[in-house]
N, CA, C and O atoms as a GROMACS GRO file, in nm:
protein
  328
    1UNK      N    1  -0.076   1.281   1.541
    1UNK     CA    2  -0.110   1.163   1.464
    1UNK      C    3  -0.114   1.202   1.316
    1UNK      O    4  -0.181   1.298   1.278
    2UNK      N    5  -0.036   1.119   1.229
    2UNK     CA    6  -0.060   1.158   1.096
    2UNK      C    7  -0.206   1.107   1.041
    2UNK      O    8  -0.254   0.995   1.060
    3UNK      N    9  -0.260   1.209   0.971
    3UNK     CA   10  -0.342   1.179   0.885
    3UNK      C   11  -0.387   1.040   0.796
    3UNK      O   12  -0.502   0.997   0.796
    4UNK      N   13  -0.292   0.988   0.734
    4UNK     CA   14  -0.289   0.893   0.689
    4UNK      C   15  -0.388   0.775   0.768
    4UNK      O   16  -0.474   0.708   0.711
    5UNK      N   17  -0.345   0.765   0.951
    5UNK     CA   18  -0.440   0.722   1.011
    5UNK      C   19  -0.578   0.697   0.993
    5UNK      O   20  -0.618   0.582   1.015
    6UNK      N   21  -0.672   0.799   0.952
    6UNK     CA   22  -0.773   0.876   0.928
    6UNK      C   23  -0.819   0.859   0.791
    6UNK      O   24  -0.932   0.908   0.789
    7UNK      N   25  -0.798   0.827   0.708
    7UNK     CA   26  -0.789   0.794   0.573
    7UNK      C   27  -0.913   0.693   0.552
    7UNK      O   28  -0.922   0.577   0.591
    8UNK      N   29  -0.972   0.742   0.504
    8UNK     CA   30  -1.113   0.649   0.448
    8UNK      C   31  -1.245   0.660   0.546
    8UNK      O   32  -1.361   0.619   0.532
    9UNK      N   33  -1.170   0.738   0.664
    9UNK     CA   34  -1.287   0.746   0.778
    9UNK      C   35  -1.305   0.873   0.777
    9UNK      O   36  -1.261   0.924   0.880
   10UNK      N   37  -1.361   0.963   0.688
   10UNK     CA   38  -1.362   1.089   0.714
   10UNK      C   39  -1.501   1.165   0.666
   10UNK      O   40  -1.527   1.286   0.666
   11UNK      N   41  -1.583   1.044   0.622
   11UNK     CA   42  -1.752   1.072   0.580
   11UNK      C   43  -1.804   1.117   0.675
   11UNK      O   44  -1.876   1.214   0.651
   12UNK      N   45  -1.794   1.080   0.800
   12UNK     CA   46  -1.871   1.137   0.931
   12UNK      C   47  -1.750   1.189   1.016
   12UNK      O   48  -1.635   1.166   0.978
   13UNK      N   49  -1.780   1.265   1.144
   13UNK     CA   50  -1.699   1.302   1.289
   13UNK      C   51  -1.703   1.195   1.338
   13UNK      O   52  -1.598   1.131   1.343
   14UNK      N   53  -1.843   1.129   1.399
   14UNK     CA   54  -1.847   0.984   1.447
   14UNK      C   55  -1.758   0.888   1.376
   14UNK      O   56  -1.730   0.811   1.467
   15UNK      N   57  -1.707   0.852   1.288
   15UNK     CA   58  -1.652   0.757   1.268
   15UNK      C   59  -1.493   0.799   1.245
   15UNK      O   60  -1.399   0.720   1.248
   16UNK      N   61  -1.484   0.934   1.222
   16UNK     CA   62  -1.305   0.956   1.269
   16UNK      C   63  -1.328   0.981   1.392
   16UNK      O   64  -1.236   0.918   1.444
   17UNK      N   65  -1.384   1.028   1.476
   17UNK     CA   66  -1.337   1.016   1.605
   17UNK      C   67  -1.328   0.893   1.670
   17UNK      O   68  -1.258   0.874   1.769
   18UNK      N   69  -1.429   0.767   1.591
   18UNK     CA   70  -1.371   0.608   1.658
   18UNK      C   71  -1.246   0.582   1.606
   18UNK      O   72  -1.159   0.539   1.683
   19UNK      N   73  -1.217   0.604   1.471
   19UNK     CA   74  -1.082   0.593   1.459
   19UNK      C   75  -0.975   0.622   1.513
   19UNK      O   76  -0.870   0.564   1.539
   20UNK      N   77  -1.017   0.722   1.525
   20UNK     CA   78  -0.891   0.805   1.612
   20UNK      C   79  -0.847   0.762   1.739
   20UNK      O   80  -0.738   0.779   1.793
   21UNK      N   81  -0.998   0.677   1.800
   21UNK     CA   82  -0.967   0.648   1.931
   21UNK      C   83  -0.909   0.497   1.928
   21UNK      O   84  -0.860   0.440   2.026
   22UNK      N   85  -0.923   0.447   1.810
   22UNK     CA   86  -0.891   0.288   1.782
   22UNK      C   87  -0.748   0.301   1.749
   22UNK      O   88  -0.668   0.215   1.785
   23UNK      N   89  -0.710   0.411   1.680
   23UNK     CA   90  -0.526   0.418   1.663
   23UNK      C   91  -0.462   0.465   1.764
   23UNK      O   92  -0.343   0.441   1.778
   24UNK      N   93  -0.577   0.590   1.907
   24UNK     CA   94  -0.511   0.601   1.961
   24UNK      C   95  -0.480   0.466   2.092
   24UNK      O   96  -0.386   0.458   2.171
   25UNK      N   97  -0.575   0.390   2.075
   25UNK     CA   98  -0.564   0.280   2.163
   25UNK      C   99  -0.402   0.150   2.129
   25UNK      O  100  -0.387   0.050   2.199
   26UNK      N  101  -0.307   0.188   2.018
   26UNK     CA  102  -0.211   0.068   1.987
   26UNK      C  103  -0.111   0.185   1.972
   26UNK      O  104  -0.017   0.193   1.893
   27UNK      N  105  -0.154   0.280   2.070
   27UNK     CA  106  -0.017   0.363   2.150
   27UNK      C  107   0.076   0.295   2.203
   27UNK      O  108   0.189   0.322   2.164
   28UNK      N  109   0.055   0.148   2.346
   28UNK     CA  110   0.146   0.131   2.382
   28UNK      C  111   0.250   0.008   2.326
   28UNK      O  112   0.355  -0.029   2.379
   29UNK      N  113   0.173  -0.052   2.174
   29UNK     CA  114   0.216  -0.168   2.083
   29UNK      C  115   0.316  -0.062   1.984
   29UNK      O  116   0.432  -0.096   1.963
   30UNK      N  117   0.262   0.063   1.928
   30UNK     CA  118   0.359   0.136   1.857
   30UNK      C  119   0.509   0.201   1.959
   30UNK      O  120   0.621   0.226   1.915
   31UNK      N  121   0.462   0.213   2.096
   31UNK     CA  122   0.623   0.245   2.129
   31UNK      C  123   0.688   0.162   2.146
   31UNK      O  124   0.810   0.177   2.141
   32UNK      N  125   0.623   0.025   2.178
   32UNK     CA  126   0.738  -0.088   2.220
   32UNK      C  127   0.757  -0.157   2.038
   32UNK      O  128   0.799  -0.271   2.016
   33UNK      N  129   0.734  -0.101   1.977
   33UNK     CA  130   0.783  -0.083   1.815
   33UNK      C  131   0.864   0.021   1.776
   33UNK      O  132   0.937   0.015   1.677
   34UNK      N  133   0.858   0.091   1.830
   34UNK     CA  134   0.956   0.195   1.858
   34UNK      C  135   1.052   0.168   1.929
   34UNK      O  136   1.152   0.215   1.873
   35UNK      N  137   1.082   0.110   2.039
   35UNK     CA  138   1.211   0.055   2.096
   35UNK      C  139   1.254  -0.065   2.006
   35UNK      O  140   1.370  -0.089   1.973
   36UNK      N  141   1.158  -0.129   1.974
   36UNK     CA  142   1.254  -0.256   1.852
   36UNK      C  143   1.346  -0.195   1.782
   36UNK      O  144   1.466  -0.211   1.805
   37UNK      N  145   1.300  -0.118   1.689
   37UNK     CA  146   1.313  -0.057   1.563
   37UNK      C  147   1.433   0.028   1.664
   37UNK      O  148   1.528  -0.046   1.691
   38UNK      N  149   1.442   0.153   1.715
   38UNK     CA  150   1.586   0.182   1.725
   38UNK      C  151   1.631   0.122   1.770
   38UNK      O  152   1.750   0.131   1.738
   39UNK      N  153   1.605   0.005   1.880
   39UNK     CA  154   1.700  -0.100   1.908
   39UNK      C  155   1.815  -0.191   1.819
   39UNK      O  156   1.937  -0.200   1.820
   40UNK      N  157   1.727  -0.239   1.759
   40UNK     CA  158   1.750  -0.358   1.597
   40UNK      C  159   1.728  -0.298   1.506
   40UNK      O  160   1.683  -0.384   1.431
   41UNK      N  161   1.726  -0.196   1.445
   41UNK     CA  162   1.751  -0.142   1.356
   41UNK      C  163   1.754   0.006   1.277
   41UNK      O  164   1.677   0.054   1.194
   42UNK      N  165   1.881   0.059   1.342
   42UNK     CA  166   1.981   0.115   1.339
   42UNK      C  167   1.994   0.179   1.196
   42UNK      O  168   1.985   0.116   1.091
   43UNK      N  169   2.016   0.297   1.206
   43UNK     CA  170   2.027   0.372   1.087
   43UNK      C  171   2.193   0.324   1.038
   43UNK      O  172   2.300   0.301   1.095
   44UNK      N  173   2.145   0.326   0.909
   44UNK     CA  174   2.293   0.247   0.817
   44UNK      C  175   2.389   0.380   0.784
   44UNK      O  176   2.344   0.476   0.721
   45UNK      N  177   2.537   0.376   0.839
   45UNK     CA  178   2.628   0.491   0.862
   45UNK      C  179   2.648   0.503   0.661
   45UNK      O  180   2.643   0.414   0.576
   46UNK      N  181   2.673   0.675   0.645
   46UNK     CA  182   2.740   0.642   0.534
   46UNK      C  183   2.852   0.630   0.470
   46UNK      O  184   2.944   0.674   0.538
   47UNK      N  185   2.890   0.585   0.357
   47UNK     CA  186   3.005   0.539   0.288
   47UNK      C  187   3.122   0.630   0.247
   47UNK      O  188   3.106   0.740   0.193
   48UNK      N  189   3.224   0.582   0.271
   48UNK     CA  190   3.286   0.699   0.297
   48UNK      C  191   3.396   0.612   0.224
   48UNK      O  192   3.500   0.677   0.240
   49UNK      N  193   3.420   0.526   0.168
   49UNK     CA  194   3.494   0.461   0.134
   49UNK      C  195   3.503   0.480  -0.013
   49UNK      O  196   3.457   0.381  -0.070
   50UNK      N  197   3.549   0.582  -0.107
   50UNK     CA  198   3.533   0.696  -0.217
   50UNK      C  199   3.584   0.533  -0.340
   50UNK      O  200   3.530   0.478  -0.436
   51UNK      N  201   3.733   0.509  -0.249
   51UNK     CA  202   3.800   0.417  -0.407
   51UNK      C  203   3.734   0.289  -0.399
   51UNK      O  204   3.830   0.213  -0.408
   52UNK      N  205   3.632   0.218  -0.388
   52UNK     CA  206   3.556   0.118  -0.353
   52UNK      C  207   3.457   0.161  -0.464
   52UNK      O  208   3.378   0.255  -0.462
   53UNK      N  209   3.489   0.032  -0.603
   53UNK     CA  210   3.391   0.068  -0.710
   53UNK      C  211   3.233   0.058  -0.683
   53UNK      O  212   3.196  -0.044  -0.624
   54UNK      N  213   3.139   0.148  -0.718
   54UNK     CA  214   2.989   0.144  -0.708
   54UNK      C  215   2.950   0.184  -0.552
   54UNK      O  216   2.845   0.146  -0.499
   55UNK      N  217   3.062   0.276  -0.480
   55UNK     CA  218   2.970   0.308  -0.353
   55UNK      C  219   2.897   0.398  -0.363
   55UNK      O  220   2.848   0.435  -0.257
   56UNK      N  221   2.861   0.464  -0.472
   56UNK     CA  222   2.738   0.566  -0.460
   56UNK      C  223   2.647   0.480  -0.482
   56UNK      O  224   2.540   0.529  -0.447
   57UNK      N  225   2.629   0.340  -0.535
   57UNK     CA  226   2.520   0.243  -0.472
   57UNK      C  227   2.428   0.201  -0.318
   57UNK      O  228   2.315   0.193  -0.270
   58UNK      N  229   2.590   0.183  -0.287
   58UNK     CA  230   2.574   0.145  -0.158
   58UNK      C  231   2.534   0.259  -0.052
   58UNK      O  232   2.471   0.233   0.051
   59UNK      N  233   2.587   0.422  -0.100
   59UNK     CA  234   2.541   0.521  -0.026
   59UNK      C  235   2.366   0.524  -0.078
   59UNK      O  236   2.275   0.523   0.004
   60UNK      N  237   2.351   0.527  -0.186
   60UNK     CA  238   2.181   0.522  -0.211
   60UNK      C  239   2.093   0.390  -0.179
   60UNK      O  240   1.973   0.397  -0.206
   61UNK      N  241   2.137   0.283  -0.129
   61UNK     CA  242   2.074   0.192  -0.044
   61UNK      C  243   2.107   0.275   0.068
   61UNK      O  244   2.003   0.327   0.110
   62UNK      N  245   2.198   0.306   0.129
   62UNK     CA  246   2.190   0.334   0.302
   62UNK      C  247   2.068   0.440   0.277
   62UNK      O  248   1.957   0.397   0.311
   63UNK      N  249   2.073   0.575   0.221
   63UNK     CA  250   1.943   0.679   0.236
   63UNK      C  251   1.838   0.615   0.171
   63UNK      O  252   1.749   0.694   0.202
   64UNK      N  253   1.780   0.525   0.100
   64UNK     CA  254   1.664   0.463   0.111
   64UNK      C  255   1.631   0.407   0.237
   64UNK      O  256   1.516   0.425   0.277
   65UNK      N  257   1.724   0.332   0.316
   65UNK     CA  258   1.683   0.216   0.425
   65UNK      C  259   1.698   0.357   0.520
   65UNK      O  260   1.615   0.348   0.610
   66UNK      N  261   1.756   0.453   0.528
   66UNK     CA  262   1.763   0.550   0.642
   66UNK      C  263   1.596   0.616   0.668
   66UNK      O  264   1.526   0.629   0.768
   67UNK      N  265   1.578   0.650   0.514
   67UNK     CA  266   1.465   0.709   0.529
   67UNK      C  267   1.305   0.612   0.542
   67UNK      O  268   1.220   0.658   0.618
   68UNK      N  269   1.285   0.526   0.494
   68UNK     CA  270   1.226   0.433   0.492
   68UNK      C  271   1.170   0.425   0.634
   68UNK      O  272   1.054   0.451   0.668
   69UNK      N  273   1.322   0.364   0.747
   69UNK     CA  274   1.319   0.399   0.903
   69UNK      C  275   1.260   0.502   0.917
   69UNK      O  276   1.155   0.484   0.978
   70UNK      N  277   1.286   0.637   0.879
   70UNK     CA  278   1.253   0.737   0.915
   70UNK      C  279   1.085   0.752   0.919
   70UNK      O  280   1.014   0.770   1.018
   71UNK      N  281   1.047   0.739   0.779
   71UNK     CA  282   0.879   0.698   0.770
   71UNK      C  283   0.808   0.635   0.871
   71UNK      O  284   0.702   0.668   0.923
   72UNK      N  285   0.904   0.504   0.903
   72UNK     CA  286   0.788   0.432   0.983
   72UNK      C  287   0.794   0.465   1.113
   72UNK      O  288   0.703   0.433   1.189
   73UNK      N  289   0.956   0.566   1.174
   73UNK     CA  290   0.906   0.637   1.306
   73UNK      C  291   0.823   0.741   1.307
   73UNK      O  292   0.754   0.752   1.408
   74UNK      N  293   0.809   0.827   1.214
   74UNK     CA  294   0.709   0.896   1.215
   74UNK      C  295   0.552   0.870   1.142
   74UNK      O  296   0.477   0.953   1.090
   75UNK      N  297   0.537   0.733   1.159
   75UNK     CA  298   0.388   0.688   1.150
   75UNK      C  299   0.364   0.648   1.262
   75UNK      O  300   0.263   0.700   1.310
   76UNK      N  301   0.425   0.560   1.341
   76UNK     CA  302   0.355   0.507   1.436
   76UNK      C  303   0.399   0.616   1.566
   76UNK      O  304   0.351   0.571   1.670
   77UNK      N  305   0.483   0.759   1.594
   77UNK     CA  306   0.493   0.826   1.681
   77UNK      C  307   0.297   0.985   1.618
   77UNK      O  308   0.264   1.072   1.537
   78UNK      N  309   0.249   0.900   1.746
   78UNK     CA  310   0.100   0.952   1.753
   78UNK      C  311   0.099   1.107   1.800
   78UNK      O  312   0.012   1.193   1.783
   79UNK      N  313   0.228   1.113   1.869
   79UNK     CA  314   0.220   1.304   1.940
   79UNK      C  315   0.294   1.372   1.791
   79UNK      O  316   0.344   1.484   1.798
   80UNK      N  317   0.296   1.295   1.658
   80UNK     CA  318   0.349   1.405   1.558
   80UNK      C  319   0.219   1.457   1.520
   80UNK      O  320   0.118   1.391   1.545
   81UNK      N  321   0.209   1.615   1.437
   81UNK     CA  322   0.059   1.642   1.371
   81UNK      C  323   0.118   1.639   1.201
   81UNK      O  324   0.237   1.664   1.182
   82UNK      N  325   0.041   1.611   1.100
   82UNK     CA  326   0.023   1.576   0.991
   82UNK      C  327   0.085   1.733   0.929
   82UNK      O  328   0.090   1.754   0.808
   0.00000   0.00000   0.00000
């Protein structure tokens, strides 16, 4: 679980360990968010199309939206450690 989770609850053990047990409880809402997401939305291939004016645009939108994806599978996948 990343850290980030945990974030603001870290004055006491008692109250990160409810946390912890409250994020770990929307385990089975984050994988079936996890099947959306690689389902419907699909990492964007890159551009390869060189004589096509401004595609190093279009290649730096695809690695924003690639990574972006990337972030939010590794927030809501709970077996990663920080």
């Amino acid at each position: 679980m990343k850290a980030v989770w945990l974030k603001g609850h870290t004055k006491s053990t008692e109250t990160k360990e409810a946390r912890r047990a409250e994020v770990l409880a929307y385990r089975n809402a984050f994988d079936a968010l996890r099947e959306v997401l690689n389902k419907e939305f699909r990492k964007k291939e890159n551009v390869r199309d060189y004589d096509t004016p401004n595609w190093e645009y279009k290649q730096i939108a695809n690695n924003e939206y690639n990574a972006a994806l990337d972030d939010l599978l590794k927030l809501i996948d709970l077996n990663l450690k920080d």
